[in-house]
N, C-alpha and C positions, 0 to 999 in steps of 0.2 A: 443515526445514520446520516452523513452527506453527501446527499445526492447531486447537488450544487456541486462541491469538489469532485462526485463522480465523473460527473459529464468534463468538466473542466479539464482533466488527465484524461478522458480520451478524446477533446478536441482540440488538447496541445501535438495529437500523433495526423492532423488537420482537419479541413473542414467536413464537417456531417450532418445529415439531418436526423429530425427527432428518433423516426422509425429505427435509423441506421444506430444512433446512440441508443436506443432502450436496447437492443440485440446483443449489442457490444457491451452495453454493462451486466443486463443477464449473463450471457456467457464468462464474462469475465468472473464472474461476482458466484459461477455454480448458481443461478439462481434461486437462491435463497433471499433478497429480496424483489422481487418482481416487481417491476415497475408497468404503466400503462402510460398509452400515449401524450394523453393528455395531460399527466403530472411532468411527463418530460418535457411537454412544449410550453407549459405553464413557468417550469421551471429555468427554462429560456429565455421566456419572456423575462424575467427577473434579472436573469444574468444579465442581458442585454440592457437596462434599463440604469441596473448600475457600473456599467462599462464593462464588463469582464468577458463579451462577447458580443463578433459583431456578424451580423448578415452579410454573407460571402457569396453573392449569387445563387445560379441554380445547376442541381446537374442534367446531365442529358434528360432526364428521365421528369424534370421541371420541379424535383424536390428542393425546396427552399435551402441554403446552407448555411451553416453557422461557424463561425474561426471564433476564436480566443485572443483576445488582444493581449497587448504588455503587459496590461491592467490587471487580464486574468493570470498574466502566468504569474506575476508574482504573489497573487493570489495564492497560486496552486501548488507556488514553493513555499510561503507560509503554512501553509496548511500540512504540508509531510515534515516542514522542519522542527512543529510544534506539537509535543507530545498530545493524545487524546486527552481530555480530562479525566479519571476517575472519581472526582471528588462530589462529582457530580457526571454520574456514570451513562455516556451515550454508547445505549450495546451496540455491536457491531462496528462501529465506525473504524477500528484498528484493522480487522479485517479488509476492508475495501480500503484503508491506507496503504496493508503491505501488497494488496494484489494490484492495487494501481501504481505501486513504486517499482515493481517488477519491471524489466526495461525500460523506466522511464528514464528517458534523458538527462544527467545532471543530477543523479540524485542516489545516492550511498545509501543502500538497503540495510545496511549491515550496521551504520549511524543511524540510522531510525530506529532499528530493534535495540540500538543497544541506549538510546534514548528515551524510550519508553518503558525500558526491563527498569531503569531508573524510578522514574515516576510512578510507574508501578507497585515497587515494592516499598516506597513512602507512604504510598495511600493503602498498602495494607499493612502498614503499621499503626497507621493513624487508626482506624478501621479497631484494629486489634487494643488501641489505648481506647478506645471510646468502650469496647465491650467488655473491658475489666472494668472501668465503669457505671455500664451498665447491670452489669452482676452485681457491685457491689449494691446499686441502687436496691434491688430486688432483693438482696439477704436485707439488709437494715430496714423492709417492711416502710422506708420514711415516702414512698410513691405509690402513684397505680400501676399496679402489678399488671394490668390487662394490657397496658400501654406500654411499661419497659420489654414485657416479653413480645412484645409485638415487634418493637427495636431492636431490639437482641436478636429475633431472627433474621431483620434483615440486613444486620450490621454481618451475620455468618453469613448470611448470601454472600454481602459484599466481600467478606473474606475468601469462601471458597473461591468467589469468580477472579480474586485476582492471584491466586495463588494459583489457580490453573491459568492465568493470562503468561504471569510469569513461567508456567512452564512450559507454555506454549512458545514463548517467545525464546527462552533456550534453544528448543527444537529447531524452529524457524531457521536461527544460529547455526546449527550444527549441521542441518540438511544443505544447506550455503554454501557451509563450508564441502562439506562433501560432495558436492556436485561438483564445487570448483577445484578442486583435486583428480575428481573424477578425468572432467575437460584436461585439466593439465596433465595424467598420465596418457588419455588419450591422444592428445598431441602429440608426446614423447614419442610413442611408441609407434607413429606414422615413419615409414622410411625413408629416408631424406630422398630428394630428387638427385636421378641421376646425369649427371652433363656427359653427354659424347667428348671424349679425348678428344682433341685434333690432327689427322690424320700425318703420319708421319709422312715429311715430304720422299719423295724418289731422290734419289742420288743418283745420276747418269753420268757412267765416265768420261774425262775430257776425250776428244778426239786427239791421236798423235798426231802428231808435227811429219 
């Protein structure tokens, strides 16, 4: 999970303080991971330290504030434009990538998923050559058997979880696409605006001679 790129995507939408970013990442995030203050201001501190955010005054309320400099955003566009790793599997982090890429600014939701549906489905291949194997290890009796089946399970973990990432990320794809189909019938189907004609002038006959 990075929390670092969290904060970063929501303090390219401007400046916040800690309080106001832990809120906005819970909610964004369904709170599934909770953060506390202190991790957020710690994590600040960092950002800040290595350029990627700077101390933007205060608001009414004498809350410290934080902006994102240059520095962070191309941080922040590195970071959506580079697949998660699987190979070395950080749970969650794809998650808070596609919900922080939601309205973001400059940035093709629809290239990410379809970037990562990539990268994805390499490392469960790879995954899948490692567990053939690992079986064969364990029929030929030439290993310890306590140790390859310990591997073998978590080589299926890592199978299962990407074979539902990947179908997750279909989905993701296709709800997308349906929404913006949705939007575009809706728009059709608004009634165009009506203009008032312009009133047809009076004709008044000449006066005779």
């Amino acid at each position: 999970m990075s929390i670092r790129h969290g904060l970063l995507a929501l303090l390219e939408r401007g400046p916040r303080y800690g309080s106001q970013l832990r809120t906005e990442f819970e909610s964004r995030t369904g709170s599934t991971w909770p953060l506390n203050v202190g991790q957020v201001y710690t994590t600040l501190n960092r950002l800040e330290r290595d350029g990627l955010v700077s101390q933007s005054g205060e608001d009414e309320a004498g809350h410290a504030l934080y902006a994102i400099t240059d520095h962070g955003r191309t941080e922040l566009r590195t970071w959506f434009e580079k697949p998660v790793d699987r190979t070395s599997p950080a749970r969650d982090e794809l998650a808070i990538k596609l919900a922080m890429a939601v309205g973001a600014p400059g940035v093709d939701i629809r290239a990410v998923i379809q970037a990562q549906r990539h990268h994805t489905v390499k490392a469960m291949q790879d995954y899948t050559r490692l567990k053939a194997q690992a079986i064969t290890a364990l029929e030929s009796g030439g290993s310890q058997e306590r140790d390859d089946v310990a591997w073998l399970l978590v080589l299926e973990q890592l199978i299962f979880q990407t074979e539902a990432e990947a179908r997750w990320l279909d989905h993701c794809e296709a709800r997308l696409i349906r929404l913006s189909a949705a939007a575009g019938t809706a728009a059709e189907s608004q009634p165009p605006e009506r203009t008032t004609a312009p009133a047809s002038p009076t004709i008044r006959p000449s006066p005779r001679p």
